[in-house]
N, C-alpha and C positions, 0 to 999 in steps of 0.2 A: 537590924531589921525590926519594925515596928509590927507587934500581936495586932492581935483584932481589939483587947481588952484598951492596949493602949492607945490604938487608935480611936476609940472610943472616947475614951478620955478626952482625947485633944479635940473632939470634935464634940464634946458639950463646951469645951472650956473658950472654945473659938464661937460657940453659940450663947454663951452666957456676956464674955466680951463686946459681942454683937447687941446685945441687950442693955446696955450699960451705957454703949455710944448712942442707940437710938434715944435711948432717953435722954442725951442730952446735947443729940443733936437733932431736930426735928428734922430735917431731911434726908435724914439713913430713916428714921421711922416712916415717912411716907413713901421712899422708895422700897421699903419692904413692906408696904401695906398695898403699894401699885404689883410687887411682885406675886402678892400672895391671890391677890383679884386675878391676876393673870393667868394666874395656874388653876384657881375655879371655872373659870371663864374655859380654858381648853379643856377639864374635864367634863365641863358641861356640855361641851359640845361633842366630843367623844359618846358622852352615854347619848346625845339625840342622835348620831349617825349609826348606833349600834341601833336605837332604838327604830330607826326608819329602815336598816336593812333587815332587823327581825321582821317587821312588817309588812314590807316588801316580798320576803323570803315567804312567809304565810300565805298571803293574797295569790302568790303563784302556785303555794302546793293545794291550795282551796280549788282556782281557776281546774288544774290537772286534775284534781280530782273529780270536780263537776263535769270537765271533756270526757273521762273515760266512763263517769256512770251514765250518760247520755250517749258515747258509742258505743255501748255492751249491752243498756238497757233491756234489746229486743234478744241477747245473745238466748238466754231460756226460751224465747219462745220459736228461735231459730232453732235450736238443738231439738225440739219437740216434730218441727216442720222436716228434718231431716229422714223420719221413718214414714212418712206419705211420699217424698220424693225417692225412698229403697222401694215401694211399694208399687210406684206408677212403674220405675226402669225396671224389676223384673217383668213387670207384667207385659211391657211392650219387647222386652227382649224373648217372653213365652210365646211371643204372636207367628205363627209360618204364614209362608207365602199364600196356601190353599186360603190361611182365613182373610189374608186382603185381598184377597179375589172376590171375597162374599160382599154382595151392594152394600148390606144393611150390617153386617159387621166391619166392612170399612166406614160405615159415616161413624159408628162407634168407636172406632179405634180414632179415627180423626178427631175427635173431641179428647180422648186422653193424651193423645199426640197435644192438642195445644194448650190442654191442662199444665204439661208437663214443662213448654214450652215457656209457660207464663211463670210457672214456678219459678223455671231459671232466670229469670228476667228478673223475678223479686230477687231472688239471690243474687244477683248482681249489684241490683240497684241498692244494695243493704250491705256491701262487703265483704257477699260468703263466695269463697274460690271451694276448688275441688284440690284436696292433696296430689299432689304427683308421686306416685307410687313406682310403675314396675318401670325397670330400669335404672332406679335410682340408689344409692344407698342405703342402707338404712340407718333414719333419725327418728331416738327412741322419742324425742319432741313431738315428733309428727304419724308414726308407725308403732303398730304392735304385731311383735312378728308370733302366726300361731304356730309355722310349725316348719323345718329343712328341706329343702329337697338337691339331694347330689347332683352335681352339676356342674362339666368342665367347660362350659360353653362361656362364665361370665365369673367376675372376680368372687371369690367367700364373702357374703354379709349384702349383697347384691339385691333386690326383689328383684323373683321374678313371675311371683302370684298375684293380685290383689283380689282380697275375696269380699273388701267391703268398703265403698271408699271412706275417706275422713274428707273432714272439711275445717274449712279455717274463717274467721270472722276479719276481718282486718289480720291484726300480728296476735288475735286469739286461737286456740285450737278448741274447737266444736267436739268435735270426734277425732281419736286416730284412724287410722285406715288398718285395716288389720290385711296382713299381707304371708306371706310365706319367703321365704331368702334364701339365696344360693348357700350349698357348703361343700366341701371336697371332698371329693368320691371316696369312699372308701374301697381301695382296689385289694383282687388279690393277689396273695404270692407270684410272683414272674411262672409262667410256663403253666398253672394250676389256675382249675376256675375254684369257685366257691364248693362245689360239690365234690371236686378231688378230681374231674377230669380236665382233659387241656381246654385252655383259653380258645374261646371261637373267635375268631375273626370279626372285626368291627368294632366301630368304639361306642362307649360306653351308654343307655340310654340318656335322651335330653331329658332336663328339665320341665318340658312340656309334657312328654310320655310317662316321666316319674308325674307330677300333676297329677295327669289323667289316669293314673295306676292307682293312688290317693285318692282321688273323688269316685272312681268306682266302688274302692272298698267298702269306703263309707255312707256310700248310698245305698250296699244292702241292708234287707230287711235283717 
């Protein structure tokens, strides 16, 4: 079996033999002078093929780059536009029925009615959707959840609040939607209520009554 040392060996002494014949035959020396161009010649072309797909590869992460800072561009001043548009839908959700009855308070209201109207129109025509919240999962991408509410009416991790929408630009996220989420009752011992006497009959409060049980509390003074 031949080492690496020996092989070595044979393979100057077969290179030096090579050099002996060229010299004194001129047609091993110019066939190893067409072999040796040969083998420039495809490393030269190796480095331009690397050198056109580096530049290639460049000019596209340039291109992508320029596309997303020209689709996001407005995103700041979308995420600014997003607290006049919480600002108009309360206001028109505070409005009862007595005050669209009033002449001069309905042509008012008519105006933020199409205030709000045109708003959504720019947000359309710009990208901005509205999150899909209750009913949905919760995706910590899209959702921040503030707070539980027990509830066997719909699966654990569930919304079934939203208390503020989020919105998305394209496949950006503006805002999250800050939401509340289903979690499992916590029941008590069989035949005992929480206070030590029996269980009454019926089941357990929804989600909506817990909700509203929630927003009472903390809307006192």
């Amino acid at each position: 079996m031949i080492d690496a040392k020996d092989e070595e060996q044979l393979h100057d002494e077969a290179e030096e033999l090579r050099k002996e014949t060229a010299e004194e035959s001129p047609e091993v020396a110019e066939h190893d002078r067409v072999a040796e161009l040969e083998q420039q010649l495809e490393e030269a072309k190796s480095k331009a093929l690397y050198a056109a797909a580096e530049t290639q590869n460049v000019r596209r992460r340039l291109e992508q780059e320029l596309q997303q800072a020209t689709s996001y561009a407005s995103a700041g001043f979308a995420r600014d536009m997003l607290a006049i548009k919480d600002h108009l839908d309360r206001a028109l959700a505070a409005v009862g029925e007595d005050l669209r009855a009033d002449t001069t308070a309905a042509q008012f209201l008519a105006g933020i009615e199409s205030t709000a109207r045109e708003l959504d129109a720019v947000f359309q025509r710009n990208g901005i959707t509205r999150v899909k919240s209750v009913g949905e999962e919760l995706d910590p991408h899209r959702h921040q959840a503030m707070l539980e509410i027990p509830s066997d009416e719909v699966e654990p991790g569930t919304i079934v609040e939203e208390m503020q929408p989020g919105y998305m630009m394209k496949d950006r996220l503006l805002r999250p939607a800050l939401v509340a989420v289903a979690k499992r009752p916590d029941y008590p011992p069989k035949g005992r209520s929480e206070r030590g006497g029996p269980v009454a009959a019926g089941r357990p409060r929804s989600a909506r009554n817990m909700s509203f049980t929630i927003s009472a509390c903390c809307s006192r003074p």
